[in-house]
C-alpha positions as CSV (number, residue, x, y, z in Angstrom):
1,X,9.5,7.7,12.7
2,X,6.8,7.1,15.3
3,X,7.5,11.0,16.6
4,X,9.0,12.6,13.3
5,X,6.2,11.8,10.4
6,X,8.1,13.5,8.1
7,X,11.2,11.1,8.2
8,X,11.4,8.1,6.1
9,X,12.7,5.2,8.1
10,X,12.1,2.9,5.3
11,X,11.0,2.3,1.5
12,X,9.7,-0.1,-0.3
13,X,12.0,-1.2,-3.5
14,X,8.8,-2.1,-5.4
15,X,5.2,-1.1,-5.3
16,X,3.4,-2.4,-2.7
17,X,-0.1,-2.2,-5.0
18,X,-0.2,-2.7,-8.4
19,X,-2.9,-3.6,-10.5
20,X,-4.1,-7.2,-12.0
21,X,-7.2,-7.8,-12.6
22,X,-9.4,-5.9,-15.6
23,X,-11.5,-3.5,-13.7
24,X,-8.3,-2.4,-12.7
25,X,-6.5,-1.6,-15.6
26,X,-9.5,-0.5,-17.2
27,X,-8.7,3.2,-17.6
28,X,-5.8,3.9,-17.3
29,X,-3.7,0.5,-17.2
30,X,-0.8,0.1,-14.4
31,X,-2.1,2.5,-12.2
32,X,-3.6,2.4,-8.3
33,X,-4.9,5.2,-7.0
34,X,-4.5,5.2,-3.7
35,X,-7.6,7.6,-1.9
36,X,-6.8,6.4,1.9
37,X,-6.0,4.3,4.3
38,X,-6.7,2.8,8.2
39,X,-5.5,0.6,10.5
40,X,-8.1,-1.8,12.5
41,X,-7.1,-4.5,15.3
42,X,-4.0,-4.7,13.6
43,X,-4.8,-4.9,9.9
44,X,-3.8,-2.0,7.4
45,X,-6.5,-1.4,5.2
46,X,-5.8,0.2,1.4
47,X,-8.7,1.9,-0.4
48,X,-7.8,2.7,-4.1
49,X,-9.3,4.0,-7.0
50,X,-9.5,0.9,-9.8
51,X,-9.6,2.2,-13.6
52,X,-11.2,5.7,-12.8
53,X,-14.3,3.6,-12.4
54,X,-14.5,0.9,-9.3
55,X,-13.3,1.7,-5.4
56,X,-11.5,-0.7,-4.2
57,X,-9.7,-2.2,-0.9
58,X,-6.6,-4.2,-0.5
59,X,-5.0,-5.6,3.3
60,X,-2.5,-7.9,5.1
61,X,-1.3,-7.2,8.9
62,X,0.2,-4.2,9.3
63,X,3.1,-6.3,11.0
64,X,3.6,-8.3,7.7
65,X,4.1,-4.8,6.1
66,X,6.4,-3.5,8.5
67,X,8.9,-6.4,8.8
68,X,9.4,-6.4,4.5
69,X,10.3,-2.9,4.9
70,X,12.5,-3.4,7.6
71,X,14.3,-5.9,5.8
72,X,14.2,-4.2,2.5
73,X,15.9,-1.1,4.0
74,X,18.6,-3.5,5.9
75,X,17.7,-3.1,9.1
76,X,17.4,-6.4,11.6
């Protein structure tokens, strides 16, 4: 909620990161470590820690995002 952070709208069934390459599961495998994230011209931008050793970044519109929670949570 745009003016209440605090309330969940919507959650994701599954995890929206998950490792799957090597230098990600190095470490400790199955694990993302998510250290931040920002939101440029439209685009939501993940940094993430990969197997205690690499930093890494994952995106897609933020739109894209938005619209597979909606739908996951039922709304239309």
């Amino acid at each position: 909620d745009i003016n209440h952070p605090e309330k969940i709208l919507a959650r994701s069934p599954e995890p929206i990161l998950t490792p799957d390459v090597w230098y990600e599961n190095d470490a400790k495998p199955g694990v993302v470590y998510v250290c931040g994230a920002v939101i440029v011209d439209g685009t939501l931008y993940v940094y993430y820690g990969g197997g205690d050793k690499h930093v890494c970044a994952a995106h897609m519109p933020l739109a894209t995002l938005l619209d597979w929670l909606k739908k996951s949570a039922g709304e239309k």
